[in-house]
PDB file of N, CA, C and O in Angstrom:
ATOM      1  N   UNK A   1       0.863  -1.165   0.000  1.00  0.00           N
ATOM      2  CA  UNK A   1       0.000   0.000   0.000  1.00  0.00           C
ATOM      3  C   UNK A   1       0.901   1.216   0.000  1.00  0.00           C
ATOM      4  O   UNK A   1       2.000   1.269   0.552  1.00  0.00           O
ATOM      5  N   UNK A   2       0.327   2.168  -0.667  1.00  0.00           N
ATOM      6  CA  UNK A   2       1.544   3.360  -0.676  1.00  0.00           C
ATOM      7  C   UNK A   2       0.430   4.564  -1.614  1.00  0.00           C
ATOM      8  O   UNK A   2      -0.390   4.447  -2.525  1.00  0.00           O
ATOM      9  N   UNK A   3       0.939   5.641  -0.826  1.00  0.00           N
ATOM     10  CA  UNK A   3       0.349   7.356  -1.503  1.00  0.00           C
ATOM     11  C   UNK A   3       1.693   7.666  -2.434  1.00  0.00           C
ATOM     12  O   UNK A   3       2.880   7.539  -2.131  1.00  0.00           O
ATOM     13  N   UNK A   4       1.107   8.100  -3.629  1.00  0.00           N
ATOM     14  CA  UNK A   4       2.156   8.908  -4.750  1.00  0.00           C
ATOM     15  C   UNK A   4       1.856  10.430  -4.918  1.00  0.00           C
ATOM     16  O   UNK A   4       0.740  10.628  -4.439  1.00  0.00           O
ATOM     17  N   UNK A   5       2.268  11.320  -5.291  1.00  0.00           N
ATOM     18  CA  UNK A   5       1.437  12.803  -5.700  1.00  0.00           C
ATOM     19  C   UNK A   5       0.350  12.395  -6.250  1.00  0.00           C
ATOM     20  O   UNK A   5      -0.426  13.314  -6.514  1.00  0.00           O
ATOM     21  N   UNK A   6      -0.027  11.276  -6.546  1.00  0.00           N
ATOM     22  CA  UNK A   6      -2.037  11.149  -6.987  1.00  0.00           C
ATOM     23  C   UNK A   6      -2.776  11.213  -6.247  1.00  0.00           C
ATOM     24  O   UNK A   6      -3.887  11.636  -6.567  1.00  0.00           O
ATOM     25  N   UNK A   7      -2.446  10.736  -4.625  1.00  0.00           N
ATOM     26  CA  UNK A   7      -2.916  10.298  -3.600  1.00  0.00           C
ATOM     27  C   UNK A   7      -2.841  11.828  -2.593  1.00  0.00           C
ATOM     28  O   UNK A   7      -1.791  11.927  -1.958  1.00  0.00           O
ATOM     29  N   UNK A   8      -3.633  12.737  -2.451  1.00  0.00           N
ATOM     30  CA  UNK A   8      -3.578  14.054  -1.988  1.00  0.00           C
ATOM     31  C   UNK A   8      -4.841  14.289  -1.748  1.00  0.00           C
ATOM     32  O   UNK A   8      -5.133  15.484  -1.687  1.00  0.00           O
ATOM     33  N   UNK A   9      -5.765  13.462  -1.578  1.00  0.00           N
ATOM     34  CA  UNK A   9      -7.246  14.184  -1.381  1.00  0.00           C
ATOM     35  C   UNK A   9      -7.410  13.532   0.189  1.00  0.00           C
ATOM     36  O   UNK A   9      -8.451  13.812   0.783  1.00  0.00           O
ATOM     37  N   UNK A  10      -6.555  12.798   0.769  1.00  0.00           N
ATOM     38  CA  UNK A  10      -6.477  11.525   1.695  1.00  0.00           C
ATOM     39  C   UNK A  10      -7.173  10.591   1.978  1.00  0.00           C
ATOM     40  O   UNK A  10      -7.596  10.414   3.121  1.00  0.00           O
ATOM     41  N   UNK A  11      -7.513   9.535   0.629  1.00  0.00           N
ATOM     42  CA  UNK A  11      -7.875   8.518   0.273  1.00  0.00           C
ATOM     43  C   UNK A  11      -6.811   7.124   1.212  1.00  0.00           C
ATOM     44  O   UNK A  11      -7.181   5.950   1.230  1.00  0.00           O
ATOM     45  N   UNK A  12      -5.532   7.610   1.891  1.00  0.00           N
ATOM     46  CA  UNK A  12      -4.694   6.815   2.512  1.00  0.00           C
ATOM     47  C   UNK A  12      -4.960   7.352   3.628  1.00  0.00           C
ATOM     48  O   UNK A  12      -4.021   7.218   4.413  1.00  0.00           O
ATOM     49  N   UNK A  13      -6.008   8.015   4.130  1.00  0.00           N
ATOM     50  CA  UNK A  13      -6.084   8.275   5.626  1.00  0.00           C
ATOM     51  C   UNK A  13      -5.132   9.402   6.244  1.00  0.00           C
ATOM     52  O   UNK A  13      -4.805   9.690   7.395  1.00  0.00           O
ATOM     53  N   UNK A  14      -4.856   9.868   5.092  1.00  0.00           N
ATOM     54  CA  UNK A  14      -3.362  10.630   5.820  1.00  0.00           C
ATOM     55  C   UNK A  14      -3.774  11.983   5.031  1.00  0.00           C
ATOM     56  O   UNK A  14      -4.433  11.841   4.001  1.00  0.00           O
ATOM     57  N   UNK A  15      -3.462  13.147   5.410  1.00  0.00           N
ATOM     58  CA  UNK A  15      -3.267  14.386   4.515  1.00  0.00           C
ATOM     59  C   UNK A  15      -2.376  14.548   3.642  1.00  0.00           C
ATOM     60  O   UNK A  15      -2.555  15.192   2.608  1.00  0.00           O
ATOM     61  N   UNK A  16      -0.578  13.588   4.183  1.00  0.00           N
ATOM     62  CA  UNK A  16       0.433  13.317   3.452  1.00  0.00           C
ATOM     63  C   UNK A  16       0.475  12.415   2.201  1.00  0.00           C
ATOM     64  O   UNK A  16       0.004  11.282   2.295  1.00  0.00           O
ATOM     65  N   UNK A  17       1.036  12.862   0.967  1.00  0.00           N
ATOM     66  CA  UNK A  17       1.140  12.620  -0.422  1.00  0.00           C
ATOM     67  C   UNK A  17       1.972  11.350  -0.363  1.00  0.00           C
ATOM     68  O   UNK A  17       1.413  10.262  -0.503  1.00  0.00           O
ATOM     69  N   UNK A  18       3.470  11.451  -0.133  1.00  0.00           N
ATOM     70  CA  UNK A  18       4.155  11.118  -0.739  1.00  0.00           C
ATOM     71  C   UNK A  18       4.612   9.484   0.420  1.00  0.00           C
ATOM     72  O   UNK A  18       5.230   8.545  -0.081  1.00  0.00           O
ATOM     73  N   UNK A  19       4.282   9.470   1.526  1.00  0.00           N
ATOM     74  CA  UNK A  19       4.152   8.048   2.556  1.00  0.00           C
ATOM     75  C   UNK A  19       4.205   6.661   1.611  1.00  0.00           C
ATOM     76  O   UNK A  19       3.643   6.543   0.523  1.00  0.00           O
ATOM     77  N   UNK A  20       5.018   5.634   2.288  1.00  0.00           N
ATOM     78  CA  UNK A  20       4.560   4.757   1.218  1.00  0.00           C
ATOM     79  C   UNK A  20       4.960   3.388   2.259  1.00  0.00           C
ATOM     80  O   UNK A  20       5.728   3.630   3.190  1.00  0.00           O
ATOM     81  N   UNK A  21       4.521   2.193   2.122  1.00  0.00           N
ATOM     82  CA  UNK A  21       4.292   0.874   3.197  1.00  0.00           C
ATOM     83  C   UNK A  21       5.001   1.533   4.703  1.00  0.00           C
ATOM     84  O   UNK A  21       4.595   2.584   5.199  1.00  0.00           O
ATOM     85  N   UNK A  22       6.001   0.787   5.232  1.00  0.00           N
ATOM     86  CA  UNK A  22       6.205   1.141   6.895  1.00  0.00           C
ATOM     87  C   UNK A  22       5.967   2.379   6.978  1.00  0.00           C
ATOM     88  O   UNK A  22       5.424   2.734   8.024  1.00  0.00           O
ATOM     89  N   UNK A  23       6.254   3.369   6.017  1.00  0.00           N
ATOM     90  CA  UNK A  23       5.812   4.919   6.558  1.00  0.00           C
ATOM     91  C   UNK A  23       4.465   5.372   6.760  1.00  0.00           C
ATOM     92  O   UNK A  23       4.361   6.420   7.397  1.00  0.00           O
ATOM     93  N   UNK A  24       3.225   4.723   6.294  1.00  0.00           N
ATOM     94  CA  UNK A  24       2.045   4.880   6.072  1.00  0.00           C
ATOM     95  C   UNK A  24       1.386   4.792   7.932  1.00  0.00           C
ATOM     96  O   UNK A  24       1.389   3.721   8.539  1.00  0.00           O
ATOM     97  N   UNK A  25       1.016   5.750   8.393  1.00  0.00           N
ATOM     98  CA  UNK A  25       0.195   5.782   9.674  1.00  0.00           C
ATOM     99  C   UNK A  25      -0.359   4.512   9.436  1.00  0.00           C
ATOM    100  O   UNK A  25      -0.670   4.008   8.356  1.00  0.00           O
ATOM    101  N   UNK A  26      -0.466   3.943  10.853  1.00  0.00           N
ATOM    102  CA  UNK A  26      -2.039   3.086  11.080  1.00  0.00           C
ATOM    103  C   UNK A  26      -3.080   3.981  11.314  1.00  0.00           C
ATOM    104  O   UNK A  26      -2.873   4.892  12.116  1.00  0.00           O
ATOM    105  N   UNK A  27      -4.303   3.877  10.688  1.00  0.00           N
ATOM    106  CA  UNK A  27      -5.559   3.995  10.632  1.00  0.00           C
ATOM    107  C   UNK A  27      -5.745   3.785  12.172  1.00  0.00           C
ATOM    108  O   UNK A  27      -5.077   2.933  12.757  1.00  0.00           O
ATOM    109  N   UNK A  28      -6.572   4.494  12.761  1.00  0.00           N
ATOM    110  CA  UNK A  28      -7.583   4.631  14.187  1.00  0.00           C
ATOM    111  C   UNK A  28      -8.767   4.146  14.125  1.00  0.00           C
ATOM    112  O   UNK A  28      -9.487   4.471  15.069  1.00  0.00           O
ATOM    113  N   UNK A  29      -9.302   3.366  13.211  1.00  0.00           N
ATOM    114  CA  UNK A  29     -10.930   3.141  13.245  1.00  0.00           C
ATOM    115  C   UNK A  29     -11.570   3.081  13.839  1.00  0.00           C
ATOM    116  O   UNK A  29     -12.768   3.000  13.567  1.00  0.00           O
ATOM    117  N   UNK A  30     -10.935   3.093  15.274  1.00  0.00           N
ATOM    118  CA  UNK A  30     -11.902   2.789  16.875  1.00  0.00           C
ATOM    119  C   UNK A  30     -11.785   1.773  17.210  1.00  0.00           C
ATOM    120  O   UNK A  30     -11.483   0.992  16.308  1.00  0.00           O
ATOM    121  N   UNK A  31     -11.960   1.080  18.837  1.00  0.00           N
ATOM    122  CA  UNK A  31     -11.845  -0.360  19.327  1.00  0.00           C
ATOM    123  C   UNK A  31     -12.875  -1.380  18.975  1.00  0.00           C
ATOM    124  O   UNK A  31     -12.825  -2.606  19.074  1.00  0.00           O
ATOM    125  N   UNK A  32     -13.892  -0.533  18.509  1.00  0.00           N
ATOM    126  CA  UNK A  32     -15.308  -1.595  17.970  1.00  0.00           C
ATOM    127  C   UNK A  32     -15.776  -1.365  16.364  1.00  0.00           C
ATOM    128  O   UNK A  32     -16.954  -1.339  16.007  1.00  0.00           O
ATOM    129  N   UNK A  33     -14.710  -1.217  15.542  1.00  0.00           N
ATOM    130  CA  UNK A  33     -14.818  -1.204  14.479  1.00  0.00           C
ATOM    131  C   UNK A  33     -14.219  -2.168  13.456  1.00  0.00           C
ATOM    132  O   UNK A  33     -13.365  -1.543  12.827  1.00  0.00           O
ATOM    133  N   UNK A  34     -14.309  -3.426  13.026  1.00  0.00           N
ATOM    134  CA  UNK A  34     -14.120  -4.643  12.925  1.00  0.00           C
ATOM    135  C   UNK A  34     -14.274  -4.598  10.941  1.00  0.00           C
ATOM    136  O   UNK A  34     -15.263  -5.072  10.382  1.00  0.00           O
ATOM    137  N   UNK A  35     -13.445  -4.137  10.390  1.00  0.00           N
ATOM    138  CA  UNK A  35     -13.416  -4.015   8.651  1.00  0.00           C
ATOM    139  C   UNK A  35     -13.930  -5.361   8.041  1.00  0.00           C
ATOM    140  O   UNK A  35     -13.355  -6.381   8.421  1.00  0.00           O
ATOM    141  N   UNK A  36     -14.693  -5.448   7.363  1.00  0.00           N
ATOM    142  CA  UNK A  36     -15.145  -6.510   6.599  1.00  0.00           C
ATOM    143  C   UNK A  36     -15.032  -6.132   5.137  1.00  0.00           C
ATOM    144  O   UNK A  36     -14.803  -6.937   4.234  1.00  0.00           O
ATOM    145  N   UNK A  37     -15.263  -4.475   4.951  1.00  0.00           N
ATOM    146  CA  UNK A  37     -14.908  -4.433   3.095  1.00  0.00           C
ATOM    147  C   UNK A  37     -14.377  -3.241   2.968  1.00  0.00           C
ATOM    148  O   UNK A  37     -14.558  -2.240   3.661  1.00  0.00           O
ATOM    149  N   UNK A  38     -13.598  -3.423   1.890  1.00  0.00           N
ATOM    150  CA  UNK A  38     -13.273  -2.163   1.721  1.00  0.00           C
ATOM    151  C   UNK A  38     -13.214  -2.066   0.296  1.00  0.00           C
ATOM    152  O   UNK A  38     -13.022  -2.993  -0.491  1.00  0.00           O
ATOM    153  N   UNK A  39     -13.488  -0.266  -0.092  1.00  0.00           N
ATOM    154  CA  UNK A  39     -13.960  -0.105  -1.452  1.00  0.00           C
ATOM    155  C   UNK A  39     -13.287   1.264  -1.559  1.00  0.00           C
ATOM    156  O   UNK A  39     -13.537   2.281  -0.912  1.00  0.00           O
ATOM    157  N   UNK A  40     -12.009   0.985  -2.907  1.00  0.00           N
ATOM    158  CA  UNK A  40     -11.345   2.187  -3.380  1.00  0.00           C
ATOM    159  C   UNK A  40     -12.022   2.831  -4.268  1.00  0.00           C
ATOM    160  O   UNK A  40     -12.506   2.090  -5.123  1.00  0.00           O
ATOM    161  N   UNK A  41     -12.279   4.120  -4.412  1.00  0.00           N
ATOM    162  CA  UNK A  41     -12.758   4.894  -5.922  1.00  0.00           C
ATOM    163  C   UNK A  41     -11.046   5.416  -6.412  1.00  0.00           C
ATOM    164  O   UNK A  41      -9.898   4.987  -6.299  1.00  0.00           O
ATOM    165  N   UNK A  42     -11.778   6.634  -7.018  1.00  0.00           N
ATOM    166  CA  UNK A  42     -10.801   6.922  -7.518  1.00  0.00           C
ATOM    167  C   UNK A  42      -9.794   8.176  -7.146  1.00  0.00           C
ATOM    168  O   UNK A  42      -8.853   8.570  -7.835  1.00  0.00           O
ATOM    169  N   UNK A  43     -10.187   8.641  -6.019  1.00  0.00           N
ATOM    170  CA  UNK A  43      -9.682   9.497  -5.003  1.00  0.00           C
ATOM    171  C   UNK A  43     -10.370   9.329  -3.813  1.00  0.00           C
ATOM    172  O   UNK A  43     -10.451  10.259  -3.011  1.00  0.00           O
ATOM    173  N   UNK A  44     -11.012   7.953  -3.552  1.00  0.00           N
ATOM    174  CA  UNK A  44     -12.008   8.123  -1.697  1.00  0.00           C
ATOM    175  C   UNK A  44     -11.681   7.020  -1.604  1.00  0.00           C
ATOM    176  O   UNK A  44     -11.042   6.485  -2.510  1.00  0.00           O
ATOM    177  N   UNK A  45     -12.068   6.289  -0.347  1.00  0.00           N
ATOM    178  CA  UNK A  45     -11.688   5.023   0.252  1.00  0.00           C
ATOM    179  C   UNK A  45     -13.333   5.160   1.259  1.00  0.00           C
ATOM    180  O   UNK A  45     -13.956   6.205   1.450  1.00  0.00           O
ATOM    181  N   UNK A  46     -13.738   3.655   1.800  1.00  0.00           N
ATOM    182  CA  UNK A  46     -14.593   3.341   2.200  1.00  0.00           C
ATOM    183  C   UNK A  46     -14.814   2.340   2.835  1.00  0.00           C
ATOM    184  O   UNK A  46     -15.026   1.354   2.128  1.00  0.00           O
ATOM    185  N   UNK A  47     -14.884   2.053   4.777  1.00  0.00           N
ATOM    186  CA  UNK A  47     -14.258   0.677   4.897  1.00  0.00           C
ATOM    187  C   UNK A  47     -15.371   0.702   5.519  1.00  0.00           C
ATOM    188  O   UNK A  47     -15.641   1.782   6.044  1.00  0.00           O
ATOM    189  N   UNK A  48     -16.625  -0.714   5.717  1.00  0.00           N
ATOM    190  CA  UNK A  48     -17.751  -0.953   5.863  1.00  0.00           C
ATOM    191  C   UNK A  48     -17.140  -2.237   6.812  1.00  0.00           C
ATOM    192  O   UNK A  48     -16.330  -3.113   6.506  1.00  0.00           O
ATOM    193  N   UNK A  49     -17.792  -2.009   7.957  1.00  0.00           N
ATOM    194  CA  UNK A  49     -17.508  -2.742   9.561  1.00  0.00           C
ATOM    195  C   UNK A  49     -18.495  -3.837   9.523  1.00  0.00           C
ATOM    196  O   UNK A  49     -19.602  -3.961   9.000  1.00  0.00           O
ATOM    197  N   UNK A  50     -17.613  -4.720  10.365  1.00  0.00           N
ATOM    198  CA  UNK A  50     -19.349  -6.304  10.702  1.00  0.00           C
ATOM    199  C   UNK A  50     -20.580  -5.148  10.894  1.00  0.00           C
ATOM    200  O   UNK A  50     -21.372  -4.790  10.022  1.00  0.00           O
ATOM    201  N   UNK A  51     -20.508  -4.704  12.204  1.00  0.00           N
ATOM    202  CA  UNK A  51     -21.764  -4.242  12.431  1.00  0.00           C
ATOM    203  C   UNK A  51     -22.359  -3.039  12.140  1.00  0.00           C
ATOM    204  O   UNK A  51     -22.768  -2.209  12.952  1.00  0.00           O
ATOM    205  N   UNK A  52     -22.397  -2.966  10.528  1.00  0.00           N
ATOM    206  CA  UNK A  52     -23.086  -2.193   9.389  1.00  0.00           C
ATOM    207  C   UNK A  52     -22.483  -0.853   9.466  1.00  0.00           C
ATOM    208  O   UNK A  52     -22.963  -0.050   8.666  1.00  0.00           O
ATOM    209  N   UNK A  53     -21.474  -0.382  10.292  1.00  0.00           N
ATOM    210  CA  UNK A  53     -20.733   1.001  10.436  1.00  0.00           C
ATOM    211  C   UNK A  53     -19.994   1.142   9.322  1.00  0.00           C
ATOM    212  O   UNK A  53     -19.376   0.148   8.940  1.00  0.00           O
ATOM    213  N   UNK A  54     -19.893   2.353   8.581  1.00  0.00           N
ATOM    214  CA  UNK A  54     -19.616   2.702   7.325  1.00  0.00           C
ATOM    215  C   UNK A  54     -18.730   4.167   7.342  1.00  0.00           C
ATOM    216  O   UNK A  54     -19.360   5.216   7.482  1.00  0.00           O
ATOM    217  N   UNK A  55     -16.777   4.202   7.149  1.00  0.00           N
ATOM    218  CA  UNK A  55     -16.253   5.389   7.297  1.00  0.00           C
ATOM    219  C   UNK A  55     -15.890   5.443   5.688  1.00  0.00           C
ATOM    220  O   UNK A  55     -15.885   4.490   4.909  1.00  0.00           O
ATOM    221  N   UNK A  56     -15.693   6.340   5.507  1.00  0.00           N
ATOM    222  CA  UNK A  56     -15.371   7.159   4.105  1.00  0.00           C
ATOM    223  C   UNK A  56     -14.506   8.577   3.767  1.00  0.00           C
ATOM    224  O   UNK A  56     -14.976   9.712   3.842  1.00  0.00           O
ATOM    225  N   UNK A  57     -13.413   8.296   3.457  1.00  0.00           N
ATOM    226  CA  UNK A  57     -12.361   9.529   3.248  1.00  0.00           C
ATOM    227  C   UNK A  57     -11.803   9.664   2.585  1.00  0.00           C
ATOM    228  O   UNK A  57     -11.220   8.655   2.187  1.00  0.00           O
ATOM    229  N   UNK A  58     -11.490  10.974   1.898  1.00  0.00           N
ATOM    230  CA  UNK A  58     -10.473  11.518   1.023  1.00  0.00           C
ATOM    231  C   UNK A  58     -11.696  12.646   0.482  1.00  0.00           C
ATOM    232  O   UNK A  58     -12.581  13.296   1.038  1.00  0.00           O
ATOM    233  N   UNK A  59     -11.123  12.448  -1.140  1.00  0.00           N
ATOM    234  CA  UNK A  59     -12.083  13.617  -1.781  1.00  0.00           C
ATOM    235  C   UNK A  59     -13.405  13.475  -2.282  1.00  0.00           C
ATOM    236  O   UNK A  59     -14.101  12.762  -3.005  1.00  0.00           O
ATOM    237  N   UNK A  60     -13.429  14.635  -1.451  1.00  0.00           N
ATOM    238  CA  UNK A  60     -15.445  14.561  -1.092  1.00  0.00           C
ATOM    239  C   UNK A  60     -16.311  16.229  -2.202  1.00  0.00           C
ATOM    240  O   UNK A  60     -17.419  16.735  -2.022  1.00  0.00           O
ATOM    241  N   UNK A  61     -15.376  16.562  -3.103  1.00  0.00           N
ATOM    242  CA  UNK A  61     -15.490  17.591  -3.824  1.00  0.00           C
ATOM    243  C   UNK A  61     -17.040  17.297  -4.437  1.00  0.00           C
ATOM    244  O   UNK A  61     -17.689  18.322  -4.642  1.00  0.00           O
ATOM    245  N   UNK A  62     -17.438  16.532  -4.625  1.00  0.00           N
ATOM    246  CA  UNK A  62     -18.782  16.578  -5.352  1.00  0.00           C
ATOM    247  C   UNK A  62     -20.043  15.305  -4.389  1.00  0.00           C
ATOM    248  O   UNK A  62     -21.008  14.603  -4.690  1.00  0.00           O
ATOM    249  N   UNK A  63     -19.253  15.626  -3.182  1.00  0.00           N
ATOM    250  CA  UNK A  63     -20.480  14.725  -2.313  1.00  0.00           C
ATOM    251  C   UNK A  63     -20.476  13.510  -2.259  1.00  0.00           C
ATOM    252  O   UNK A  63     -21.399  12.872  -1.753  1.00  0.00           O
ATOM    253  N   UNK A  64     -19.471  13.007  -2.754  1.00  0.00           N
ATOM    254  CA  UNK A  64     -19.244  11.273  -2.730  1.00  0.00           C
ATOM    255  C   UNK A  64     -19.273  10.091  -1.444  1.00  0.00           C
ATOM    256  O   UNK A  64     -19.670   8.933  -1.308  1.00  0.00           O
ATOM    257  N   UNK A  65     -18.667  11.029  -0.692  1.00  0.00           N
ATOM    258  CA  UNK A  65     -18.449  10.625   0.765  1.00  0.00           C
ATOM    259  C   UNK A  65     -19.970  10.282   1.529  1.00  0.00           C
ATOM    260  O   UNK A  65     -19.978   9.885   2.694  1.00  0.00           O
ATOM    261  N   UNK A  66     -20.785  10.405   1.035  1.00  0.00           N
ATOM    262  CA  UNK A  66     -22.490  10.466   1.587  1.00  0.00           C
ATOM    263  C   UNK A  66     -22.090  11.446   3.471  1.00  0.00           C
ATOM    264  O   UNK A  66     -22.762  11.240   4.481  1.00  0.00           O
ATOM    265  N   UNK A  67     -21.176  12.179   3.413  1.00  0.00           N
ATOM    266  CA  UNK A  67     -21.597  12.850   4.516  1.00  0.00           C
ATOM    267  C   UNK A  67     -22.049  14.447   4.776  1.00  0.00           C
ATOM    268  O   UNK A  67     -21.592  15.367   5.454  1.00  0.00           O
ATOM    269  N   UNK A  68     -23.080  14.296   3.962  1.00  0.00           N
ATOM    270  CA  UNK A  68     -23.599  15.789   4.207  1.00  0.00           C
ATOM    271  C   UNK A  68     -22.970  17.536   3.367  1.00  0.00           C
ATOM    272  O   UNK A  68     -23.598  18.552   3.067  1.00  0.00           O
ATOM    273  N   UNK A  69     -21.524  17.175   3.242  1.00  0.00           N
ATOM    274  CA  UNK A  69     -20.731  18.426   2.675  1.00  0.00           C
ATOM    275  C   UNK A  69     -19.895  17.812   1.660  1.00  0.00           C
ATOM    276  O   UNK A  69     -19.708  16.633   1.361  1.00  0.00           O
ATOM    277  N   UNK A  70     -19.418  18.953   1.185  1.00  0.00           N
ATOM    278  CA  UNK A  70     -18.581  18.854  -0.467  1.00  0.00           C
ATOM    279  C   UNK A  70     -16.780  18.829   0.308  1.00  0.00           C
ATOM    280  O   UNK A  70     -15.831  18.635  -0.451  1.00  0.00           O
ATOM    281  N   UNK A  71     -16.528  19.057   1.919  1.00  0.00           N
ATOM    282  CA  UNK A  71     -15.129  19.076   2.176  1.00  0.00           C
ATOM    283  C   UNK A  71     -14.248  18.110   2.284  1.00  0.00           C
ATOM    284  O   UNK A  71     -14.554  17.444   3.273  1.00  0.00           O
ATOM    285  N   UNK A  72     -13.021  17.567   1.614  1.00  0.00           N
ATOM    286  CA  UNK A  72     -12.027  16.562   1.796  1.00  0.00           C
ATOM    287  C   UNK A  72     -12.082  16.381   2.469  1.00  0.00           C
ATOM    288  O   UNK A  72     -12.178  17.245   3.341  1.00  0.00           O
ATOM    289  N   UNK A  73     -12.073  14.680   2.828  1.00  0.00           N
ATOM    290  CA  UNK A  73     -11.728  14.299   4.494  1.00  0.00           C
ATOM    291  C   UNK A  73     -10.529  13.562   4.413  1.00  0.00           C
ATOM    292  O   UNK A  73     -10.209  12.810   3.492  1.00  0.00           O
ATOM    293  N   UNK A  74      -9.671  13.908   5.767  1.00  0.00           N
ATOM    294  CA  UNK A  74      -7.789  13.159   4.842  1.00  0.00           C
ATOM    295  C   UNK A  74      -7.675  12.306   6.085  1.00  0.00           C
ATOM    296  O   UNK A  74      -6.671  11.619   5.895  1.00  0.00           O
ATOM    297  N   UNK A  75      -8.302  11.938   7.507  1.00  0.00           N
ATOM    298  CA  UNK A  75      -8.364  11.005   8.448  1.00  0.00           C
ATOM    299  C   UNK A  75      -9.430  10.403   8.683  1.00  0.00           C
ATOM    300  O   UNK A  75     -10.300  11.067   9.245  1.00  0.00           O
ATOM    301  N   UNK A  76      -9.651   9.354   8.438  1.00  0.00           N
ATOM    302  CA  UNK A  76     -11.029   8.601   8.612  1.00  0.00           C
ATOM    303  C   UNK A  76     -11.125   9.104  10.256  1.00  0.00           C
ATOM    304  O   UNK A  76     -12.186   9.706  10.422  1.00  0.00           O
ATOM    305  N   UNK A  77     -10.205   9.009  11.670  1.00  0.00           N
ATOM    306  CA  UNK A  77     -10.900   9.440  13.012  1.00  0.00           C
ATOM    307  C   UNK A  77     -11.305  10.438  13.069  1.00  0.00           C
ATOM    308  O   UNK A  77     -11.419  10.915  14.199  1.00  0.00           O
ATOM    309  N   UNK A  78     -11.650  11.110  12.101  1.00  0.00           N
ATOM    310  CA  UNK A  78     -12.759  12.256  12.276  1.00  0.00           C
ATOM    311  C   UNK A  78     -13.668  12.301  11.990  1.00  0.00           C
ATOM    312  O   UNK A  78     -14.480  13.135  12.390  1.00  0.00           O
ATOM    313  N   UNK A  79     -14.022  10.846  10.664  1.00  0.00           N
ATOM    314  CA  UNK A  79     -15.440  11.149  10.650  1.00  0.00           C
ATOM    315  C   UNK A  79     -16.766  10.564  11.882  1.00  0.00           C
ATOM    316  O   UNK A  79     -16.694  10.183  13.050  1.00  0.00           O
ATOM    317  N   UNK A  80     -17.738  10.712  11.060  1.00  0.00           N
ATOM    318  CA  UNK A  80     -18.775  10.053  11.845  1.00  0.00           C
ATOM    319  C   UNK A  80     -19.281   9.059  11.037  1.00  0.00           C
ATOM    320  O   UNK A  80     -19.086   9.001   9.823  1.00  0.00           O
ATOM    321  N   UNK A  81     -19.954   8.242  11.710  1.00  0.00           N
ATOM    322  CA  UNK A  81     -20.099   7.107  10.623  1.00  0.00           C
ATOM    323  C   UNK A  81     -21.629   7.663   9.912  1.00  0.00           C
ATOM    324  O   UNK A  81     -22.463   8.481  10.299  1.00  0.00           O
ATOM    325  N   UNK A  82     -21.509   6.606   8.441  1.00  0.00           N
ATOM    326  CA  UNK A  82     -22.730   7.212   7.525  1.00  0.00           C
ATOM    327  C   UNK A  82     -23.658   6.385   7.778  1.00  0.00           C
ATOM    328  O   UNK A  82     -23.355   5.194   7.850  1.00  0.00           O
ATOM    329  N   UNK A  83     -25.065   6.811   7.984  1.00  0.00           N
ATOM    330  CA  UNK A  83     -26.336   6.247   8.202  1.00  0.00           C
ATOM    331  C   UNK A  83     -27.019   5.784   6.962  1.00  0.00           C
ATOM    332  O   UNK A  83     -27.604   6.400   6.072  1.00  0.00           O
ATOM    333  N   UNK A  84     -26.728   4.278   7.200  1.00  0.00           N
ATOM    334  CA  UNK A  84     -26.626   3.006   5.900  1.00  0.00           C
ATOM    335  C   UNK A  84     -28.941   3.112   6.279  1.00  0.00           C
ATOM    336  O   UNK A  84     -29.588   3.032   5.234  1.00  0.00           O
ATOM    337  N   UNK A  85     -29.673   3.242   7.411  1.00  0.00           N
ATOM    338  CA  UNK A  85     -30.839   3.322   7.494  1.00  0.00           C
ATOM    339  C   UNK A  85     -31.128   1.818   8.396  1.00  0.00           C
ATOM    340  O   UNK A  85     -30.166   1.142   8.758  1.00  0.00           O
ATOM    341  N   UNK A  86     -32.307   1.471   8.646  1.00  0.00           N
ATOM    342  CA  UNK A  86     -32.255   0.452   9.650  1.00  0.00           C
ATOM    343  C   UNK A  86     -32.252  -0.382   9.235  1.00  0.00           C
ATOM    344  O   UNK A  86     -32.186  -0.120   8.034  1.00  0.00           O
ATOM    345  N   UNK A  87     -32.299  -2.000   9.425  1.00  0.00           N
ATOM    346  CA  UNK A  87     -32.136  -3.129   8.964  1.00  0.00           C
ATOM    347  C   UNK A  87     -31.041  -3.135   7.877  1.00  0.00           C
ATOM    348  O   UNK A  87     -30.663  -4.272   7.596  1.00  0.00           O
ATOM    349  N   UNK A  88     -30.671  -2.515   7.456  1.00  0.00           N
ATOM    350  CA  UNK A  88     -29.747  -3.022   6.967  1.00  0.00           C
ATOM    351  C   UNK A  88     -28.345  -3.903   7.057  1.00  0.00           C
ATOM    352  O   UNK A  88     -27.571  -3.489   7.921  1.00  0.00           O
ATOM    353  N   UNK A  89     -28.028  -4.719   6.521  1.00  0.00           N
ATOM    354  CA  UNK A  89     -27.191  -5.839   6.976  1.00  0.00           C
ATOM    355  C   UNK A  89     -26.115  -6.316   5.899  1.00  0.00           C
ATOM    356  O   UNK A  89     -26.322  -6.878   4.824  1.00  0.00           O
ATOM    357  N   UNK A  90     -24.849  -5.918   6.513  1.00  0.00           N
ATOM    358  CA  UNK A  90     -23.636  -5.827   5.671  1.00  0.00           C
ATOM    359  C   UNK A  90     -23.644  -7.679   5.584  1.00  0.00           C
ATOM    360  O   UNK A  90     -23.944  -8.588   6.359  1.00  0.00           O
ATOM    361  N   UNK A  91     -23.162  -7.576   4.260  1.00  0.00           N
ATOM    362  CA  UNK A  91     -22.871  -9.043   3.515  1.00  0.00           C
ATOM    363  C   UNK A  91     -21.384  -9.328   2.721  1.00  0.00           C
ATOM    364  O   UNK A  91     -21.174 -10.411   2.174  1.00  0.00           O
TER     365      UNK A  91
END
């Protein structure tokens, strides 16, 4: 895994460009956040938890991120998680 100058919207969780394997932060996802998928675009990242919790970061310029605003997010521990609605059940 590794950020190049493509990687600047912080789709690697990081605000930093140029990081690449041992240099790359660990991710914070929280103690009860348990990754089951994860889904790259093409500047965002999206890691969907057992129990239906859903974080999403990097570039959010046209609302991609489903959280409410158009602003980059470059650390997933800041967001809040996105409201997938009830019953719903990650597979």
């Amino acid at each position: 895994w590794g950020c190049g100058p493509l990687f600047n919207y912080g789709q690697c969780g990081s605000p930093h460009s140029l990081e690449t394997g041992d240099d790359l932060p660990v991710l914070d996802l929280g103690a009860d956040f348990f990754p089951m998928q994860l889904a790259l675009g093409w500047y965002h990242t999206c890691i969907l938890a057992e129990n239906a919790a859903l974080l999403c970061f990097g570039d959010n310029r046209y609302g991609q991120l489903g959280l409410g605003h158009t602003t980059n997010v470059y650390t997933p521990n800041t967001l809040t998680g996105i409201d997938l609605g009830t019953g719903f059940v990650p597979r």
